[in-house]
C-alpha positions in Angstrom: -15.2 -23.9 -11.0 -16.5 -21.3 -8.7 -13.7 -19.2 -6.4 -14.0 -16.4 -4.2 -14.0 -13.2 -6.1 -10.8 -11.4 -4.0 -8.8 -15.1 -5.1 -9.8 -14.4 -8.7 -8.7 -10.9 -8.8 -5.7 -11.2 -7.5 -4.6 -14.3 -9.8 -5.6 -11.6 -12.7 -3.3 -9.4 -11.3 -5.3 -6.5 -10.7 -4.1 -6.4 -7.1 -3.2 -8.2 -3.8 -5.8 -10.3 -2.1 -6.2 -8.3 0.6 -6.4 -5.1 -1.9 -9.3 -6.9 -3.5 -10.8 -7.6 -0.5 -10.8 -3.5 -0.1 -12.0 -3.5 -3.8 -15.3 -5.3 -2.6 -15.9 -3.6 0.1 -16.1 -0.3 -2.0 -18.4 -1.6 -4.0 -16.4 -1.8 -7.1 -16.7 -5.4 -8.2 -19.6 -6.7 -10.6 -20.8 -10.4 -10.8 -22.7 -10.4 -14.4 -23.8 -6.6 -13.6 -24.4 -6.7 -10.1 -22.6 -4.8 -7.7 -20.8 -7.6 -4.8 -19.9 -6.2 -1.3 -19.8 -9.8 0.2 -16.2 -11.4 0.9 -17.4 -14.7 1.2 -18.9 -14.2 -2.6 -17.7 -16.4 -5.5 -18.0 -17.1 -9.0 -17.3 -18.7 -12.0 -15.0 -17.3 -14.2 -16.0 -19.6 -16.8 -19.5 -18.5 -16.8 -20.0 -15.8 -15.1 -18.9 -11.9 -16.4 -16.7 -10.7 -13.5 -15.2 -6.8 -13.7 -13.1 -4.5 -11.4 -14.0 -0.6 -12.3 -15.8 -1.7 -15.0 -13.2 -3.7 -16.6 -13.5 -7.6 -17.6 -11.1 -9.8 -15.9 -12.2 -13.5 -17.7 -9.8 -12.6 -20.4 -7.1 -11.9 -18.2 -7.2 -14.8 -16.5 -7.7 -17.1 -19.3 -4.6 -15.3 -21.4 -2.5 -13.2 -19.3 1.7 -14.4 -18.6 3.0 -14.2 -15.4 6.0 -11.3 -14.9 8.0 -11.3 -11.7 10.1 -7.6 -12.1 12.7 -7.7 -8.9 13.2 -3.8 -8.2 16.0 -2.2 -6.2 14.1 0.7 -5.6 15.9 4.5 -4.4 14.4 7.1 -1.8 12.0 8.9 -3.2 9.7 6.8 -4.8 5.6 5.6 -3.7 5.0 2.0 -3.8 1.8 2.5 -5.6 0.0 2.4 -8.9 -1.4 5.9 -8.7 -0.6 9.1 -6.4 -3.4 12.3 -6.7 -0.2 14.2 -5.2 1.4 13.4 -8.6 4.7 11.8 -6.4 6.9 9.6 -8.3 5.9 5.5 -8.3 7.8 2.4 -8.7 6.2 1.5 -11.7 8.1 4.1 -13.7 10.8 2.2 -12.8 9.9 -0.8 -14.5 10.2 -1.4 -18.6 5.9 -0.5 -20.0 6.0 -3.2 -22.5 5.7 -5.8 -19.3 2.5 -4.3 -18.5 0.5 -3.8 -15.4 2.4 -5.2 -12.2 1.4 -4.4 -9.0 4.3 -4.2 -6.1 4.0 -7.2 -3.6 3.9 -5.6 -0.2 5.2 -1.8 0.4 8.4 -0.2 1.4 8.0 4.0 2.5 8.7 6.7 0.2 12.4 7.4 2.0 13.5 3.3 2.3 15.5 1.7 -0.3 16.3 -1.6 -1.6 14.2 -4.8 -2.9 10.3 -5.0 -4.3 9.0 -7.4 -6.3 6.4 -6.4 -8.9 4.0 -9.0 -10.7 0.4 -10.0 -11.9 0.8 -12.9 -10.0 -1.9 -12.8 -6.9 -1.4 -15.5 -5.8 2.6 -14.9 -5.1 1.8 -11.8 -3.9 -0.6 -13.3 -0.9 2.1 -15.9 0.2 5.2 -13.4 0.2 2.7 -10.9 2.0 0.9 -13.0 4.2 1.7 -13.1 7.9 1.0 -17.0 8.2 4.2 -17.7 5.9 6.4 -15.7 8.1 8.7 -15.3 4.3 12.1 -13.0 6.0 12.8 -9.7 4.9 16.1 -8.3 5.8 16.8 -4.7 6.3 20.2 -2.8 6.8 19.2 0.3 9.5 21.7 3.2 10.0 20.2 5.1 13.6 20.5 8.3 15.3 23.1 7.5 18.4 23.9 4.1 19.9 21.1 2.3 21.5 21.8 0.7 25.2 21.5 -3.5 24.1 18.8 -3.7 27.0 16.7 -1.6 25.4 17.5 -3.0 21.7 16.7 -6.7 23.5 12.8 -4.9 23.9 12.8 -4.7 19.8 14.0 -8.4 19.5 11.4 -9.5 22.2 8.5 -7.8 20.9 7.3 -4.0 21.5 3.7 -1.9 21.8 3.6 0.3 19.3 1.9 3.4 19.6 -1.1 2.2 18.1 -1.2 -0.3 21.0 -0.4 -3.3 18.5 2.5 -5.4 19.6 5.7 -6.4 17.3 6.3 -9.6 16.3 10.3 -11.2 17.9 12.4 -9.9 15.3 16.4 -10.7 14.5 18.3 -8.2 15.1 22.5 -7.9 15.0 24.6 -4.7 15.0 27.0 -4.7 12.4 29.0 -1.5 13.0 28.9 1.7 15.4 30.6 5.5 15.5 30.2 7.9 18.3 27.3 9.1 16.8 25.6 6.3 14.4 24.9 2.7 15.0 24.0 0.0 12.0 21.9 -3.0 12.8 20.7 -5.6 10.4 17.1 -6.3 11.1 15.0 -9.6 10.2 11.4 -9.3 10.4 9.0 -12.3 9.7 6.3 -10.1 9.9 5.5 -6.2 9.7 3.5 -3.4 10.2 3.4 -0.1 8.5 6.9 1.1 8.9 7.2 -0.8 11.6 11.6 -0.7 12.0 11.0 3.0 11.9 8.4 3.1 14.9 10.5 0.9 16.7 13.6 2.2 16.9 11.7 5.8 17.1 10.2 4.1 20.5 13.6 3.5 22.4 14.4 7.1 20.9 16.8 6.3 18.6 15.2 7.9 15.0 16.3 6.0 11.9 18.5 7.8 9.3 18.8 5.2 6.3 16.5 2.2 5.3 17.5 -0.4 2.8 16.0 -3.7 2.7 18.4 -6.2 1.2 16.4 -9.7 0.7 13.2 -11.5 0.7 13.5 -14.9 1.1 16.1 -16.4 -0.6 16.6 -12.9 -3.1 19.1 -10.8 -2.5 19.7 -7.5 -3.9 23.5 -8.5 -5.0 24.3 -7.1 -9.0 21.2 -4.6 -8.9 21.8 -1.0 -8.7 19.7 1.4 -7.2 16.9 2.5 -9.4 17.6 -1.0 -11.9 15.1 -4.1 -12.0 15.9 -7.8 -13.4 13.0 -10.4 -13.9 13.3 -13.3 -11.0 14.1 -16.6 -12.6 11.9 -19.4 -12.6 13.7 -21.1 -9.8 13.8 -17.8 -8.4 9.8 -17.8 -8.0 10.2 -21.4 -6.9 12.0 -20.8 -4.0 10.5 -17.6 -2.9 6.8 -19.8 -2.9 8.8 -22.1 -0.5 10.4 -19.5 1.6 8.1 -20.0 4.3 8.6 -23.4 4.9 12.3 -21.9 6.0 11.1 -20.6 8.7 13.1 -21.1 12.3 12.8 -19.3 15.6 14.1 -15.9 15.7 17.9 -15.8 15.5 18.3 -18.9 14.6 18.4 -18.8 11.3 21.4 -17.6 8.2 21.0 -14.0 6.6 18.8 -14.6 3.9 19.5 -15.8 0.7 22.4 -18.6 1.7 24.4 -19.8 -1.9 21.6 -20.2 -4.1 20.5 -16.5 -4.7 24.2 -15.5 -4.9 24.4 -16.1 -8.5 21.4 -15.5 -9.4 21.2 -12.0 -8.5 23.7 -11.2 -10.5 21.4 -11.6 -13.9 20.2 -8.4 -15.5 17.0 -9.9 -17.0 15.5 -6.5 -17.4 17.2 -3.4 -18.3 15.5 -1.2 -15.6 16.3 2.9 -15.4 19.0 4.1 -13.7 17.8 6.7 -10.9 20.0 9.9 -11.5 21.7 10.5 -7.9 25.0 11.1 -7.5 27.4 8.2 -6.3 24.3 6.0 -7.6 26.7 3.8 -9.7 29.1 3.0 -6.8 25.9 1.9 -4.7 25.9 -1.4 -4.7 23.1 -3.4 -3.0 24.5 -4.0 0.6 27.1 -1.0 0.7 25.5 0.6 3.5 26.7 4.2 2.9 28.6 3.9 6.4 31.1 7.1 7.6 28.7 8.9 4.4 
């Protein structure tokens, strides 16, 4: 049965949709030896010989297992396959005998906390994908203490610098000094570090960056720098996470009762990152008075 080509590449787990969609673009998908640029293209994997940089993709798809690797990633890491700068990635992260697994979605080189990493394209497109509005939640240390009027702009909606416009977004301060305030920070939807831009636009910088669920997951029992594979109901509910959705604020902190056990299970024996306190970091120990 005849797809589109970026659906097919993502469900061999090559990359995101919207990554294959690039992939096209640049010329650097065949159809049976031909060179496709076209987006609306399809084919039959059945029949036809599709490949990505010259590689073959029918097997893949006909053979390949789905992985889902739940990272809690440190500072200091690229969410990325490759880096010419020769920076450190993800993936080393992540135990090689599970193969190739691309990261679903992006947190910067200086944010911690939760990334998922699978073949599975199809995952990856509904966990990224703006229509689905799945919640990430983020713990945010800032520079000062924000005035609430101008913190009520972030939850509203704000113009970027770009000229794009946020999303509403949840957001709740959980603690404040003299000098620091800590907010936790729901966003439905995001731009390229997006938290970071706003909080830099009411002129409050951000110092720390953790995000601490996605969906229903929640980075309780994983370490800094130590992965687990998601469970089967884990995957489940993350495809359904979505359907969750309520207006902004209205909603619980992610994750409710049912990913409470469940992140305690250390399916995959993931390397520690070597940084000191790193074993007394729990996932949603904000590093507060630090």
């Amino acid at each position: 049965m005849e797809e589109r080509l970026q659906k097919l590449i993502a469900a061999a787990g090559l990359a995101s949709r919207r990554h294959a969609e690039e992939l096209i673009e640049a010329g650097e998908v065949t159809v049976n030896g031909e060179v496709v640029r076209e987006l609306g293209t399809k084919a039959d994997p059945a029949r036809d010989h599709i490949k990505v940089r010259g590689r073959l993709i029918n097997p893949l798809l006909e053979s390949q297992q789905k992985t889902y690797v739940l990272l809690n990633k440190p500072r200091g890491y690229l969410t990325a396959l490759s880096d010419p700068e020769g920076r450190p990635l993800v993936s080393e992260l992540v135990p090689p005998q599970l193969g190739r697994l691309h990261p679903v979605g992006r947190l910067d080189f200086n944010t911690e906390g939760l990334l998922i990493l699978t073949n599975d394209g199809e995952l990856t497109n509904y966990v990224t994908s703006a229509r689905n509005h799945v919640r990430k939640v983020y713990e945010v240390k800032v520079k000062g203490v924000p005035p609430e009027e101008q913190v009520e702009r972030l939850r509203r909606g704000i113009r970027l610098e770009d000229g794009m416009k946020t999303a509403p977004a949840e957001i709740r301060k959980t603690d404040e000094t003299r000098t620091n305030a800590w907010y936790e920070v729901v966003l439905r939807e995001g731009r390229n570090q997006q938290i970071r831009r706003m909080f830099d636009s009411i002129g409050h910088s951000v110092i720390k960056l953790r995000r601490v669920a996605i969906g229903p997951i929640t980075a309780e029992g994983i370490l800094i720098g130590q992965c687990r594979h998601l469970t089967p109901v884990e995957v489940k509910r993350l495809m359904k996470a979505g359907a969750a959705k309520g207006p902004a604020g209205g909603s619980k902190t992610a994750g409710g009762g049912a990913a409470k056990g469940a992140g305690g299970r250390a399916g995959v024996a993931g390397r520690k990152q070597p940084q000191k306190g790193a074993a007394k970091r729990r996932a949603g120990h904000t590093g507060r008075r630090g």
